[in-house]
C-alpha positions in Angstrom: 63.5 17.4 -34.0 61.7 17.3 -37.4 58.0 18.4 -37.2 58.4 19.3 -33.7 55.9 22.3 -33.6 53.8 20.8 -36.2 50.9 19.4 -35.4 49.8 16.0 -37.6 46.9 18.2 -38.8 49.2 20.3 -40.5 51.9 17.9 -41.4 49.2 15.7 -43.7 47.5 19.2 -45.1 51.5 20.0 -46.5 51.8 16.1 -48.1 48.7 16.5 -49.6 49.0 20.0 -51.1 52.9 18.7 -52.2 51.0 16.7 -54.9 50.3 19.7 -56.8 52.2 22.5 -55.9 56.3 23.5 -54.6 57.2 23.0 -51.2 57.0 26.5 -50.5 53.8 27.1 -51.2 52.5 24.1 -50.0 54.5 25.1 -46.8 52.7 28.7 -47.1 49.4 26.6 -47.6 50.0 24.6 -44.7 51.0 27.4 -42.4 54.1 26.2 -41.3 57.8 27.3 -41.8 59.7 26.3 -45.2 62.7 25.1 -43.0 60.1 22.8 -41.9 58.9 21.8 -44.7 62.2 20.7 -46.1 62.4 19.0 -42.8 59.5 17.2 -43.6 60.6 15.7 -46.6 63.9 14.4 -45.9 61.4 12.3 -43.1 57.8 12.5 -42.9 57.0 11.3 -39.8 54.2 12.2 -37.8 54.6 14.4 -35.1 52.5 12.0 -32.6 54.8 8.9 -33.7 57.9 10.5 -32.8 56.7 12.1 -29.5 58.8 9.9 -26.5 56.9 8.8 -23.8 57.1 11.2 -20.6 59.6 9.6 -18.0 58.4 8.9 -14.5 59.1 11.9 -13.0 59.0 10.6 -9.1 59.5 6.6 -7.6 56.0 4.4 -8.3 55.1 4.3 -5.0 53.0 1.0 -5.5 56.2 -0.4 -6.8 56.8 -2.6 -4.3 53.2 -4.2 -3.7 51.7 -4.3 -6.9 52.5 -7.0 -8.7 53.4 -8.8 -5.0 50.2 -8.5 -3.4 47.1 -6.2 -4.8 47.8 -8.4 -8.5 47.2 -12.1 -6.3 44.1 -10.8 -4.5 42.5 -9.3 -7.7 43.2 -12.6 -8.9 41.9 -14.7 -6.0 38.8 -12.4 -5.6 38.0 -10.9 -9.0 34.9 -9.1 -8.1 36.7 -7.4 -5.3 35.9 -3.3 -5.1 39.5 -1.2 -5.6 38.9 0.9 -2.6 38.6 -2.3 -0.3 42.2 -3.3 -1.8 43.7 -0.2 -1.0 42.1 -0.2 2.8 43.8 -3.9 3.1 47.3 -2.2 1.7 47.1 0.7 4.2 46.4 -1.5 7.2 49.4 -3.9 5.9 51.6 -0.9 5.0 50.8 1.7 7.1 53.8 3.7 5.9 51.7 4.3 2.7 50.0 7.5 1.7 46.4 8.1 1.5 47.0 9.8 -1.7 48.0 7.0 -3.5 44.3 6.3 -3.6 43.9 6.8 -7.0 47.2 6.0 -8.2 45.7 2.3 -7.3 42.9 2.6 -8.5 43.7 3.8 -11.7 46.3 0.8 -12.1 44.0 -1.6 -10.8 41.4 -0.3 -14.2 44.1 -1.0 -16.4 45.1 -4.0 -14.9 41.8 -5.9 -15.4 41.5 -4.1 -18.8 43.8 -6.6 -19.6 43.3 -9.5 -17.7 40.5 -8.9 -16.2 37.3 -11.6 -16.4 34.8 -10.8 -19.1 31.9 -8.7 -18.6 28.1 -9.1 -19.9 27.1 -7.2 -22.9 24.4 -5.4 -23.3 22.8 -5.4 -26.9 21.0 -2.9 -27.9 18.0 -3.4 -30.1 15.9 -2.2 -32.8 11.7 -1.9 -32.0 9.0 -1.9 -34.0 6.2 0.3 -33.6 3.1 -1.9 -32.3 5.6 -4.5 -31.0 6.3 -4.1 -27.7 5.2 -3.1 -24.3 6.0 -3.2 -21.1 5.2 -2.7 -17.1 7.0 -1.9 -14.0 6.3 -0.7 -10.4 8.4 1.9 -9.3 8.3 3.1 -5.3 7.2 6.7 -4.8 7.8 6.5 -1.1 11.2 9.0 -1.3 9.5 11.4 -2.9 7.2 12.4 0.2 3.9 12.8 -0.9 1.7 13.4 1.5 -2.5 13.4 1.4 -4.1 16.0 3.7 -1.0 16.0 5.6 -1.1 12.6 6.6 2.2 10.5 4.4 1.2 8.5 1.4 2.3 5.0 1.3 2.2 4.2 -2.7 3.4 2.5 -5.5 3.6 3.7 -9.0 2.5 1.4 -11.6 4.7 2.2 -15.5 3.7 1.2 -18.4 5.2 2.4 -21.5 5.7 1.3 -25.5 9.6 0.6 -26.5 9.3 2.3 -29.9 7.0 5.6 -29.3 8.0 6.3 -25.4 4.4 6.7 -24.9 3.8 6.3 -21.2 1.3 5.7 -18.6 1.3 6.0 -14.7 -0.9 4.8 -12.1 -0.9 5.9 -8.3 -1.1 1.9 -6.7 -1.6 2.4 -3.1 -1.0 -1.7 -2.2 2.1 -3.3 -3.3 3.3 -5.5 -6.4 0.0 -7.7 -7.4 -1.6 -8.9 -10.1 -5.1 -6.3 -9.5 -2.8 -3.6 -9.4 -0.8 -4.6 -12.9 -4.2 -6.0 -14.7 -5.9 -2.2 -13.6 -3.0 -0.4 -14.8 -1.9 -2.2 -17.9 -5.9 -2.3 -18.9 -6.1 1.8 -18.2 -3.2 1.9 -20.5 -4.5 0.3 -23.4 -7.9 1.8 -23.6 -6.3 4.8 -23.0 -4.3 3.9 -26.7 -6.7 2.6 -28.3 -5.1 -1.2 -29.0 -2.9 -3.7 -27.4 1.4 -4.1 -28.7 2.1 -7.9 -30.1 4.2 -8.3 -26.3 4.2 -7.0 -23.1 6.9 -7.5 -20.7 6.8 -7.4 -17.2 9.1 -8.4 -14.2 9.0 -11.5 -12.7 6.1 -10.0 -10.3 8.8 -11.4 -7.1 6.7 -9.0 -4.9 3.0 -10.8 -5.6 4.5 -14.2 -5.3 5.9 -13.1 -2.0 4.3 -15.4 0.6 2.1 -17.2 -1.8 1.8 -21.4 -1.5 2.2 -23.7 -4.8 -1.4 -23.3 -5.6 -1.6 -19.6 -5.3 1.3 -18.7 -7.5 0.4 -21.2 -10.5 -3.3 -19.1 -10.1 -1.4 -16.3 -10.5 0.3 -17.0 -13.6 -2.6 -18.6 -15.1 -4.3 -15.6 -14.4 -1.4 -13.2 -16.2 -1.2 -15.7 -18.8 -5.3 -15.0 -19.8 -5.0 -11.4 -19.0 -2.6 -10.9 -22.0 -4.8 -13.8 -24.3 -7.8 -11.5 -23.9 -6.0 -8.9 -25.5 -3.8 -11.1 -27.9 -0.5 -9.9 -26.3 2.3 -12.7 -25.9 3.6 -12.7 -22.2 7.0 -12.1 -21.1 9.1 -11.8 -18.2 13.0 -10.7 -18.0 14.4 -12.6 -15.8 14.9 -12.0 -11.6 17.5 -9.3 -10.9 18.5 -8.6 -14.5 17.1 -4.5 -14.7 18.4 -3.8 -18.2 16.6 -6.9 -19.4 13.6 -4.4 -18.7 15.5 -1.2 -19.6 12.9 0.8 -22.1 10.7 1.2 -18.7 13.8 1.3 -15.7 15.6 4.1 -17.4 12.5 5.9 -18.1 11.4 5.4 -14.1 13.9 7.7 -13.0 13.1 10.2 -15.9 9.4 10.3 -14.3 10.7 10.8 -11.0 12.5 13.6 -11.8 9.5 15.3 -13.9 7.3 14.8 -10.5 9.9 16.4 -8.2 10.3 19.3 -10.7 6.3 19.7 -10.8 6.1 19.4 -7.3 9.0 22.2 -6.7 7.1 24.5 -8.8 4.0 23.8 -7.4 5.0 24.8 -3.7 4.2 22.1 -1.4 4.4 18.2 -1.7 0.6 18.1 -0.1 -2.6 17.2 -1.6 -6.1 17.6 -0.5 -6.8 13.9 -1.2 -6.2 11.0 -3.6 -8.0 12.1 -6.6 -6.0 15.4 -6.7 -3.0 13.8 -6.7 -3.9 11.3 -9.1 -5.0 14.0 -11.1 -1.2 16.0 -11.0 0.8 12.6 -11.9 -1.3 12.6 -15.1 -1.0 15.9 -16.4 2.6 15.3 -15.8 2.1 12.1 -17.9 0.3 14.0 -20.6 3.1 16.6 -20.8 5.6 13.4 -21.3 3.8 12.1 -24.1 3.0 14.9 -26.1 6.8 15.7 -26.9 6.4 12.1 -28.7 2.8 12.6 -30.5 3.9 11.9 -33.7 5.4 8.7 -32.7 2.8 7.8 -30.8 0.1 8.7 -33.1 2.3 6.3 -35.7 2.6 3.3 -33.5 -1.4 3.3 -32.7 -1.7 2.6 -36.0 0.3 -0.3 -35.7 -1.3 -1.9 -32.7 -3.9 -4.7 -32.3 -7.7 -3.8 -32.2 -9.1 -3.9 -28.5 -11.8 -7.1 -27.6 -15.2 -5.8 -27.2 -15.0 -5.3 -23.2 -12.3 -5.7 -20.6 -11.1 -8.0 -18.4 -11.2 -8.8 -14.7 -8.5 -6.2 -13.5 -10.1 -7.4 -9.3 -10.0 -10.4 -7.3 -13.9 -11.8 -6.1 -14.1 -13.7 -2.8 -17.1 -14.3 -1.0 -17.4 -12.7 2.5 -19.8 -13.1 5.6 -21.0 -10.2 8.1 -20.6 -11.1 11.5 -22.5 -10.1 14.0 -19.5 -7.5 15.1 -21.9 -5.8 11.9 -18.6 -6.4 8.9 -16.3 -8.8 7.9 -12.9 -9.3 8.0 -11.0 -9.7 4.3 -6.9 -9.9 4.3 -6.8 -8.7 7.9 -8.9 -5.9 7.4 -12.6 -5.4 8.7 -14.8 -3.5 7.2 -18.3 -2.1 8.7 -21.2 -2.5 6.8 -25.3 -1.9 7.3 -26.4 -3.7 9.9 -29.1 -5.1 8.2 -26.5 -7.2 6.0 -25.8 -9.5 9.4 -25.9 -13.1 8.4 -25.4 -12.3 5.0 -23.1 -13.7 2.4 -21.6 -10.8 0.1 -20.0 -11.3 -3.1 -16.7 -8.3 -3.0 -14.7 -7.6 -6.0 -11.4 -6.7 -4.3 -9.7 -4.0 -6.6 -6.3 -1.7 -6.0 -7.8 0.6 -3.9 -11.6 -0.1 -3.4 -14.0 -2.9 -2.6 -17.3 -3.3 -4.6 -19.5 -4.9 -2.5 -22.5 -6.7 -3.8 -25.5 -9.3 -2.6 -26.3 -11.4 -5.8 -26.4 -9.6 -8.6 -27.2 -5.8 -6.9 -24.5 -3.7 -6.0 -24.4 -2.3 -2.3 -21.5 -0.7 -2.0 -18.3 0.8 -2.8 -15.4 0.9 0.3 -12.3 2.3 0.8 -9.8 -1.0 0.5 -7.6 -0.9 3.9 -3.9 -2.7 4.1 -3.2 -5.0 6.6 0.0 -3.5 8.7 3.4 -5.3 7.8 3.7 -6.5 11.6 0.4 -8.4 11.1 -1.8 -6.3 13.2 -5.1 -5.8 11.7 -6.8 -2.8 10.1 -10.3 -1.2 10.4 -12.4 0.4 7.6 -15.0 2.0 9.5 -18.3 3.9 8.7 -20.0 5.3 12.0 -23.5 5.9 9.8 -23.0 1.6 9.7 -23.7 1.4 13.8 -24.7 4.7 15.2 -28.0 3.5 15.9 -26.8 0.3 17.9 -24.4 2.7 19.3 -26.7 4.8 20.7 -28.9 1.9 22.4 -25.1 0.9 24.1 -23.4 4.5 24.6 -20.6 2.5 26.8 -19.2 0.8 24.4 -17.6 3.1 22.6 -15.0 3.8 25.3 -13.3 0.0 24.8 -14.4 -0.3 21.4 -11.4 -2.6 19.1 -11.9 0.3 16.2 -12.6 3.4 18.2 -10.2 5.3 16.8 -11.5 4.3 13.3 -14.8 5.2 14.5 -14.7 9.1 14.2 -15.3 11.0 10.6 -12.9 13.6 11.7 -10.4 14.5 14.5 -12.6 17.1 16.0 -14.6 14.3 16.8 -11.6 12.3 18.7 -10.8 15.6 20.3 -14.3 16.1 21.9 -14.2 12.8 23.1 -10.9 12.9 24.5 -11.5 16.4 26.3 -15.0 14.8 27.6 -13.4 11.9 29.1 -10.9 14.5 31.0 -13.3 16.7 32.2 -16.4 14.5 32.7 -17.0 10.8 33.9 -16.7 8.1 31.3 -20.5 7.4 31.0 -21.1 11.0 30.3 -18.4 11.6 27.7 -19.2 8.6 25.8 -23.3 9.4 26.1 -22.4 13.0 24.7 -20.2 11.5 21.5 -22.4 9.3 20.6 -25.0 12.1 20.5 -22.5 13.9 18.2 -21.8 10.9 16.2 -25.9 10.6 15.6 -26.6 14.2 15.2 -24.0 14.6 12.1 -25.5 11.5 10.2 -29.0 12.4 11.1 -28.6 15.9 10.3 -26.6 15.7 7.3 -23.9 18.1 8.9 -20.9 16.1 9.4 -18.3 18.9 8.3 -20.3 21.6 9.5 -20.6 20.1 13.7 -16.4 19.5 12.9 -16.4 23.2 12.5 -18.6 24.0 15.3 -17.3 21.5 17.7 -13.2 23.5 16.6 -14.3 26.4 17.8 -16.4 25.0 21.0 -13.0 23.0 22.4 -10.2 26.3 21.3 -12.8 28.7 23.5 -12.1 26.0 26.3 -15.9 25.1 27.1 -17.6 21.7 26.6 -20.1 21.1 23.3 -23.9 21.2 24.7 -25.7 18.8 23.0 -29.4 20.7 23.4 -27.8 23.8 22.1 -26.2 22.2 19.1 -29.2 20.4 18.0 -30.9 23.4 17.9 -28.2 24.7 15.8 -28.1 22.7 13.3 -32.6 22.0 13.4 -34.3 22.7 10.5 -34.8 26.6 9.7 -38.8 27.1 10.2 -38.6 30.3 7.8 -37.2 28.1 4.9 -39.8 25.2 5.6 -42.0 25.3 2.6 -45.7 26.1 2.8 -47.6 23.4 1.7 -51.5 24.3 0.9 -54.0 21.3 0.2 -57.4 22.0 -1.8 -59.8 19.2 -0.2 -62.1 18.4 -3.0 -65.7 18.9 -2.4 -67.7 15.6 -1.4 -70.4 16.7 -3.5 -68.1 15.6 -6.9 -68.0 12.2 -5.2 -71.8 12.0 -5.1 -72.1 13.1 -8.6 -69.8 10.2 -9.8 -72.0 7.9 -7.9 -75.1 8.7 -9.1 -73.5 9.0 -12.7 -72.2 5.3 -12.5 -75.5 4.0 -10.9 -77.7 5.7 -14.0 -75.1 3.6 -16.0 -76.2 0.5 -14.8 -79.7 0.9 -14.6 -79.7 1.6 -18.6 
């Protein structure tokens, strides 16, 4: 067969050098044989267009079916998976093999390649710098972060710019809301310096979730100003369309991976508390961006100047303390000074904090808490709020609703547990409450934890006479105060100067 060990590499290099020199030493040139080469003049054909297709070698063993049966149900259900057809052709053939598998498969592929339904295309486009940016929550839950050994129930909030790739990340210990995207996305563009032309979100399903009519059209008014204030045009891809969204999806999984790298190197998935952890997801984020800082630095010059100050990135309700000495806000209650009973208290409700004030003075700052998906409520609870009520009603602490809440530390819950085994209720509740009173009035909080640890592993009972002498004040560092009493005699001068005065 003409050309046969001649590849069409070859057989075009030897028509080409024909043009200008003999067949021989175009055939020399070409590295093939001159026999060959006078072959491939009489017919030059490539050697791919004269290679026959390879024969079947063994019966189709789908023969029989195909086109009978698997063609009418791709046809009747077109979005049908290939491996459920070939589970229905098994149970109706059991004589078939299961390693025709991908035999069907593969014919099913080429099937709909040809008359198959159409699928959606995905255009790819061009970005600007300083045009667009956009925002995602991404779960963190698989990753397994944990905070002082206790599991960390979080969100990430992503924002990032289309052109530059320059990203930010925000640890969002709530779920999809509006505080949590208006926090973020305002962290972001401070952090830059100035605002893109559009930002593009989700639809935000998650914060509509369980809202009424009234609560979702404040919602979207309130989206709809956040981006006015910073001269951004909103938009939103549509529900359950990811790619619509793709500069920021593709990039989630990108972070992810950079986190679980980070957190292999680093040893242990455990943090000593929130800031740390905050603190690692953005040096990770830093790292990201400066493998783009010349694009970034390029786009900043291309965004929109910043308004003078932010905007409201909290929600502000207005709360009343009970005489339970708190108030209850989104099935949370939160202790507060006594003093604030009958009060009403403005609270700016943010991701993760409240900011409690009364008029125009701030009070406060507390840890938010989040109601408990079943429906059962949460406590926030500060003992320094009602230890000295407490102590006027020792007893109640043993059926107290937020007990549990109650202690700063678990050495405290351990005392009392090991107080109420070993002693009658009235005295183990008489003794924590002592405990509770002597860390806030003391100062010594961690200190009586560490105490109290080794008091309950030795197997003995804490003595509240001996700790208080503990943890009194050292008389050796008192300082020694000396007062100089002033003669009376100066006093008498200065009256007899100020009568002489008014005599003359």
């Amino acid at each position: 067969m003409p050309g046969r060990h001649v590849t069409d590499h070859q057989m075009r290099l030897f028509m080409k050098l024909r043009q200008e020199h003999t067949t021989e030493v175009a055939a020399a040139k070409a590295s093939i044989s001159r026999a060959t080469a006078y072959r491939i003049e009489k017919k030059p054909q490539l050697p791919s267009q004269t290679k026959k297709t390879r024969e079947r070698r063994r019966p189709d063993p789908l023969a029989h079916i195909f086109d009978a049966e698997v063609v009418p149900l791709l046809k009747a259900a077109p979005g049908i998976r290939a491996v459920a057809v070939f589970e229905e052709m098994l149970r109706r053939h059991p004589e078939l093999s299961e390693g025709v598998r991908r035999t069907m498969e593969r014919r099913i592929r080429s099937w709909r390649a040809v008359h198959g339904e159409e699928q959606e295309v995905i255009f790819r486009q061009i970005h600007e710098p300083g045009r667009l940016g956009l925002s995602d929550f991404t779960d963190m839950n698989e990753i397994g972060i944990t905070i002082a050994g206790q599991p960390l129930d979080h969100l990430l909030y992503h924002f990032r710019l289309a052109y530059s790739g320059f990203e930010h990340a925000h640890v969002v210990l709530g779920g999809e809301s509006f505080v949590a995207l208006a926090e973020g996305l305002q962290n972001a563009l401070w952090f830059l310096g100035g605002a893109p032309l559009y930002h593009r979100s989700d639809s935000l399903s998650a914060a509509f979730r369980n809202l009424d009519a009234d609560a979702k059209d404040d919602l979207t008014r309130r989206y709809a100003e956040l981006c006015a204030h910073y001269q951004m045009t909103p938009t939103r891809n549509n529900k359950g369309i990811a790619h619509e969204n793709g500069s920021i999806e593709s990039s989630h999984g990108h972070l992810k991976n950079s986190i679980r790298d980070a957190l292999l190197m680093r040893g242990t998935r455990d943090f000593d508390d929130l800031d740390a952890y905050r603190g690692f997801i953005d040096e990770i984020v830093s790292r990201r961006n400066a493998r783009y800082g010349k694009r970034i630095d390029a786009e900043r010059a291309a965004l929109q100047p910043l308004p003078g100050t932010r905007s409201s990135d909290f929600e502000e309700v207005v709360v009343r303390v009970s005489r339970s000495g708190g108030f209850t806000l989104r099935k949370v209650f939160y202790t507060v000074p006594s003093r604030l009973i009958g009060h009403r208290l403005r609270v700016r409700m943010f991701d993760d904090r409240l900011d409690v004030f009364i008029g125009g003075t701030h009070l406060m700052t507390l840890r938010r808490g989040r109601g408990h998906a079943s429906g059962k409520h949460d406590q926030v609870v500060d003992y320094r709020h009602v230890i000295h009520s407490l102590r006027k009603k020792p007893m109640a602490l043993l059926q107290l609703v937020y007990r549990d809440k109650l202690f700063p530390r678990q050495e405290y819950r351990r005392a009392f547990e090991i107080l109420l085994d070993r002693l009658s209720h009235k005295q183990a509740c008489k003794i924590t409450v002592e405990l509770l009173a002597l860390a806030h009035d003391r100062g010594c909080e961690h200190e009586l934890a560490g105490r109290l640890r080794k008091i309950l592993d030795a197997g003995d009972l804490p003595d509240i006479v001996k700790l208080r002498t503990f943890f009194a004040p050292d008389p050796a560092r008192l300082p020694t105060v000396n007062v100089h009493l002033a003669s009376l005699n100066g006093y008498e001068a200065l009256i007899d100067t100020r009568h002489t005065g008014d005599a003359a």
